[in-house]
C-alpha atoms as one frame of an Amber mdcrd trajectory, in Angstrom:
protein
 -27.625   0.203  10.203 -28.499   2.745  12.857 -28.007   6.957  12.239 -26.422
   8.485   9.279 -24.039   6.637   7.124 -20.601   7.966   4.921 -20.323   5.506
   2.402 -16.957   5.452   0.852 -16.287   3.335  -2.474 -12.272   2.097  -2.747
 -12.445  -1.273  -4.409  -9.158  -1.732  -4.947  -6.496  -3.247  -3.071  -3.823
  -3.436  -0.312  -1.841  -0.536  -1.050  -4.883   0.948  -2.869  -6.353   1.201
   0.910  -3.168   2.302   3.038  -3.082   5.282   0.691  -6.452   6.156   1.362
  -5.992   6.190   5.190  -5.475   9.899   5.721  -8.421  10.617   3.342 -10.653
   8.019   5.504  -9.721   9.941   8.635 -10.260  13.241   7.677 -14.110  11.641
   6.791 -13.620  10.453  10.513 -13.273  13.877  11.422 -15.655  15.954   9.103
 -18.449  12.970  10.424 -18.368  12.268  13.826 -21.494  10.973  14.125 -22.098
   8.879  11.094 -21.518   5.446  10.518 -18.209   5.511   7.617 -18.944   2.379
   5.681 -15.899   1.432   3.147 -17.056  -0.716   0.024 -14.048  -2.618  -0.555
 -13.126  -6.379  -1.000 -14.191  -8.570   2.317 -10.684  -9.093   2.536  -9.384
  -5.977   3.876 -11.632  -5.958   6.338  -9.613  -6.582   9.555  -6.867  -3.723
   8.058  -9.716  -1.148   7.528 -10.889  -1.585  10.812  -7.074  -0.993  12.347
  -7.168   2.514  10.657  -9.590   3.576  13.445 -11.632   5.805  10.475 -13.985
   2.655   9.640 -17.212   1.225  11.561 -17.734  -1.178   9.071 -17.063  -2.878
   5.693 -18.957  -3.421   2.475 -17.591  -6.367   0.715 -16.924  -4.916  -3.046
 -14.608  -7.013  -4.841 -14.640  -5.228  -7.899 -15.929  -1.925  -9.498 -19.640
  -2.399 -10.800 -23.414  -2.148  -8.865 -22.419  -1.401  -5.035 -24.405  -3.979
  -2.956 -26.189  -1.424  -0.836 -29.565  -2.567   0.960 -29.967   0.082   3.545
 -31.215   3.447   3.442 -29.472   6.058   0.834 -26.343   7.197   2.723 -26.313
  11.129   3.496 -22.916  10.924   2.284 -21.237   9.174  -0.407 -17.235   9.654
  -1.569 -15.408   8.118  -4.486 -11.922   7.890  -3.635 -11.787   4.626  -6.244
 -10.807   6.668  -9.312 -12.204   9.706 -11.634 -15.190   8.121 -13.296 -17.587
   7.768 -14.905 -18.104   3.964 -13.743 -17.193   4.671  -9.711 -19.607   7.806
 -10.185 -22.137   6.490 -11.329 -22.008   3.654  -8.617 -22.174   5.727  -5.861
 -25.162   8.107  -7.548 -27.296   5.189  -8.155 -27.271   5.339  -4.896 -29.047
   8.607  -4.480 -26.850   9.967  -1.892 -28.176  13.356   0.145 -24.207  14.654
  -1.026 -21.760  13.157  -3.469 -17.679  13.831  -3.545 -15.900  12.962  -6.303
 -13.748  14.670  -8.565 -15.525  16.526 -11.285 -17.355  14.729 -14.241 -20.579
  14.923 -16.891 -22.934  17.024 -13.510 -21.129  16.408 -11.155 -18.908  19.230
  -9.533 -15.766  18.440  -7.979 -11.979  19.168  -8.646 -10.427  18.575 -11.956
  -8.429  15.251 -11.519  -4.535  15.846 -11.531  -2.500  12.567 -12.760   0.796
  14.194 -11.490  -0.294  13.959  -7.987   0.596  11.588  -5.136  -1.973   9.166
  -4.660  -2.185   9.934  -0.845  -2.066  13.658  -1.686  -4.450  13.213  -4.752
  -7.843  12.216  -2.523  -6.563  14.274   0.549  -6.443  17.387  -2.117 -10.410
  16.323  -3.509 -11.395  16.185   0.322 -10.381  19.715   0.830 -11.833  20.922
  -2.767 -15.320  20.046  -0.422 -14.174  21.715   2.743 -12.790  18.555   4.368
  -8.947  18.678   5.870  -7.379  15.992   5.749  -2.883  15.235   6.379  -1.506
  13.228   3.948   1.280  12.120   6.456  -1.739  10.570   8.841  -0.877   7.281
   7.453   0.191   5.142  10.514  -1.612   2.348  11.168  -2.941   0.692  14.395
  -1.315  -2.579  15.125  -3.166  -6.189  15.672  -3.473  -7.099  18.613  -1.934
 -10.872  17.174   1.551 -11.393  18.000   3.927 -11.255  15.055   4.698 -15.236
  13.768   8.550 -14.170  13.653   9.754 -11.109  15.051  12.319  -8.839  13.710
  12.761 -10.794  10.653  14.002  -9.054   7.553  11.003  -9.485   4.977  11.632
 -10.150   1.248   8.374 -10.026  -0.614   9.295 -11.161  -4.548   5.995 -10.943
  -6.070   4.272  -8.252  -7.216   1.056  -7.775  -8.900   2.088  -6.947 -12.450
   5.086  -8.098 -14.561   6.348  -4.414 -15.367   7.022  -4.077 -11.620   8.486
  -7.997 -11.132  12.195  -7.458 -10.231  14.279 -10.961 -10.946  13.653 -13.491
  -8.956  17.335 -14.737  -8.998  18.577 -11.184  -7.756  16.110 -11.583  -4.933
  17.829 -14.139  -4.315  21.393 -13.107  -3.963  20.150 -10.641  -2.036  18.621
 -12.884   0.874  21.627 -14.961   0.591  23.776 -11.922   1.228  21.643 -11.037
   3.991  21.294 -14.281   5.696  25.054 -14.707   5.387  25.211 -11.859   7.670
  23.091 -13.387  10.189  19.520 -11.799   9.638  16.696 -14.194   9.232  15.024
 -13.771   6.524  11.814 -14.576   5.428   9.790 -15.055   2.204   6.126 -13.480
   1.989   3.729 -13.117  -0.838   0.083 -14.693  -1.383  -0.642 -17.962  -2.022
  -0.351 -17.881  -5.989   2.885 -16.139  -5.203   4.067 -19.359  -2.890   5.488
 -20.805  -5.981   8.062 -17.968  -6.349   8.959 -17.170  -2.789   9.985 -21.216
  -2.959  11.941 -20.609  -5.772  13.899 -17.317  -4.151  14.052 -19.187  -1.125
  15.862 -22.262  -2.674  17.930 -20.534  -4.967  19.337 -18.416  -1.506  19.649
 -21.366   0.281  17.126 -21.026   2.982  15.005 -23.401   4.703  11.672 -24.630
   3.509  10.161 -22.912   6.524  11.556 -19.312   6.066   8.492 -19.129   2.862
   5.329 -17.704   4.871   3.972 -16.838   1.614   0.856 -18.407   1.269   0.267
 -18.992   5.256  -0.320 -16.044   6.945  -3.766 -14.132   7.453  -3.746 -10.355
   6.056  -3.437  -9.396  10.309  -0.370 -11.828  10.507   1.429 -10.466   7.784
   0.883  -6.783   8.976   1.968  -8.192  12.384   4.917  -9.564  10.739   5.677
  -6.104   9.088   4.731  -4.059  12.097   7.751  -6.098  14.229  10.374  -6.367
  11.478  14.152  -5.652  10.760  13.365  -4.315   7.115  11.329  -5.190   4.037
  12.739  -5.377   0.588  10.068  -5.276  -1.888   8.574  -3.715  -5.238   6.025
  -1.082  -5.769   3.417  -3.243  -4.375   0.870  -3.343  -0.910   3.274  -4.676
   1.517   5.383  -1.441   0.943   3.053   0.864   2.296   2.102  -1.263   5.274
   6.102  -1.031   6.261   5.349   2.533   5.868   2.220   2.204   7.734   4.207
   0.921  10.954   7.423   2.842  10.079   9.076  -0.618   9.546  12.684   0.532
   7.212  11.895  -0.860   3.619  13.709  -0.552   0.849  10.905  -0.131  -2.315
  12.349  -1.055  -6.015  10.276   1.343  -8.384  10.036   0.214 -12.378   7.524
   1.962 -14.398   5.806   4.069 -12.307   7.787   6.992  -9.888   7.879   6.577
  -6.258   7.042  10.925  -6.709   3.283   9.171  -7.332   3.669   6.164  -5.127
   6.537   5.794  -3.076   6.925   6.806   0.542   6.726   9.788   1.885   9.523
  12.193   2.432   9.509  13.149   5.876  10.072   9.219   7.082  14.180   8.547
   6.912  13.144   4.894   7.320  12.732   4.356   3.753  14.522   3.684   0.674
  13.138   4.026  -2.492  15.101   2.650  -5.587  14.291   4.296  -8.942  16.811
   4.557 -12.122  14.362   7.711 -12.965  12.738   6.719 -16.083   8.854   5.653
 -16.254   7.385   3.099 -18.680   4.168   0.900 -19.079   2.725  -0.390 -16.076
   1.029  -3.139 -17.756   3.511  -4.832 -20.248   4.457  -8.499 -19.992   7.897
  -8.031 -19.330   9.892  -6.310 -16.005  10.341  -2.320 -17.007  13.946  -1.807
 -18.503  14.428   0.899 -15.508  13.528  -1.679 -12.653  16.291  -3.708 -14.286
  18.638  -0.958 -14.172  18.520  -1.751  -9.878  21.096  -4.057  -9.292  21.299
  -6.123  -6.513  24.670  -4.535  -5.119  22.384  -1.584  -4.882  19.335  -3.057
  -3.168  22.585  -4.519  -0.340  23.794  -0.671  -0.312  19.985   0.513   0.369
  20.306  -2.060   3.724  23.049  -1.120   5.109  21.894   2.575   5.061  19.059
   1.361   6.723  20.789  -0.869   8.977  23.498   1.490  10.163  20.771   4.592
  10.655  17.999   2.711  12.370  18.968   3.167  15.607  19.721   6.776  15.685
  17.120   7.778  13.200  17.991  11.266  12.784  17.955  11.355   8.754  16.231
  14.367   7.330  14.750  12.495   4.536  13.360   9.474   2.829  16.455   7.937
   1.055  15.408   8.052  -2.678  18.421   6.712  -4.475  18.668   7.069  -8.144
  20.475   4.307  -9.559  22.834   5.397 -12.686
């Protein structure tokens, strides 16, 4: 790798990335004339690039030894989490300058858990003398035509059960939707194919409205960069509707869309929340998520629906479901 090199460690995922955009940018800016190399799973690679901030990506599926073979990087920045394991990744390294948040040596800011995640590594940036906006989170588009334009995107899976709203009130929702004329579409991954078939079904629509399972990472933010809407959880496909400014409307369960959710200054988004937090990890959908019923997800479209055009909202619609 030719010149100086930023090496940046996020091995996390989707929405783990499009929250990190800002922070990778204001990197862009501070190093102009290094390379910024993100170590991240081979899998994002096509999205990092469209953030304009990255030259290149390390495949790093998981947290552990970074697979580095070239010369120590003159800069290396943990935006993965607060340590001691990222830390100690990155200084194994041997880095010229290391920024992370503070630790056992290592100077940094103290980590804040009531922070916004975009806000959280945009505020550690500028603890080193780096600006960077949190609201610099659009994202360029692929050049790859969307497989089914203006389609209103349900996306029923989500990574952990604490966050899984019911499939069967995904359901009536698309049903409701599609009575009305939208097409609507089922995403997800591949393991989620199962479940997007079963939402699908239950609504009545056609075998071919699931794309879950058969679209590319670039298709599906193609698909998301020309829809109507997407109706989703707390999970990646959220923040790439925020990405393109594509109207979603996000069902929060355990966690607070204060920490997560989109940001308040885009009117294009909806997030649901009966204002109560729980366990992220348990077994079971968080008692608050259930609280969201689906004749409040239908409310959250229309909004959206009837204010799209003009777009003059001051604010991100947060409702709080009673």
């Amino acid at each position: 790798m030719n010149g100086p090199t930023v090496l940046v460690l996020r091995a996390l995922g989707l929405g783990d990335l499009l929250t990190a955009v800002p922070a990778l940018r204001g990197l862009r800016s501070a190093y102009p004339d290094h390379q910024v190399v993100l170590a991240a799973p081979a899998s994002l690679r096509e999205l990092a690039l469209l953030t304009g901030a990255v030259d290149d990506l390390l495949p790093t599926p998981q947290l552990g030894r970074i697979n580095w073979r070239e010369p120590s990087p003159v800069v290396a920045v943990n935006l993965h989490g607060r340590g001691p394991q990222s830390t100690c990744a990155l200084r194994a390294l041997e880095p010229t300058t290391l920024l992370t948040h503070a630790g056992s040596e290592v100077p940094g800011p103290e980590w804040d858990s009531d922070l916004h995640e975009v806000v959280r590594w945009c505020r550690m940036l500028a603890y080193f003398g780096i600006p960077a906006a949190p609201s610099n989170l659009d994202l360029r588009r692929p050049r790859l035509p969307s497989p089914l334009p203006r389609a209103v995107v349900v996306h029923p899976g989500c990574g952990f059960p604490a966050r899984q709203w019911p499939p069967e009130r995904y359901a009536a929702v698309a049903r409701r939707l599609a009575g009305a004329g939208l097409h609507v579409i089922m995403t997800g991954s591949a393991v989620e194919r199962p479940l997007a078939q079963q939402v699908a079904a239950t609504a009545g629509l056609p075998e071919d409205a699931v794309l879950a399972g058969r679209t590319t990472l670039s298709e599906l933010a193609a698909l998301v960069a020309n829809a109507t809407m997407v109706i989703c959880g707390d999970t990646g496909i959220a923040h790439l509707a925020t990405a393109y400014r594509t109207p979603s409307v996000v069902l929060f369960g355990p966690v607070s869309p204060r920490h997560w959710g989109p940001p308040p200054e885009r009117p294009q988004h909806c997030a649901l929340w009966a204002g109560r937090t729980g366990d992220t990890f348990a077994d079971r959908p968080d008692p608050g998520l259930l609280q969201i019923t689906t004749a409040d997800v239908l409310a959250a479209t229309a909004r959206l629906i009837e204010t799209a055009p003009s777009n003059q909202a001051d604010h991100v619609i947060e409702a709080r479901v009673k």
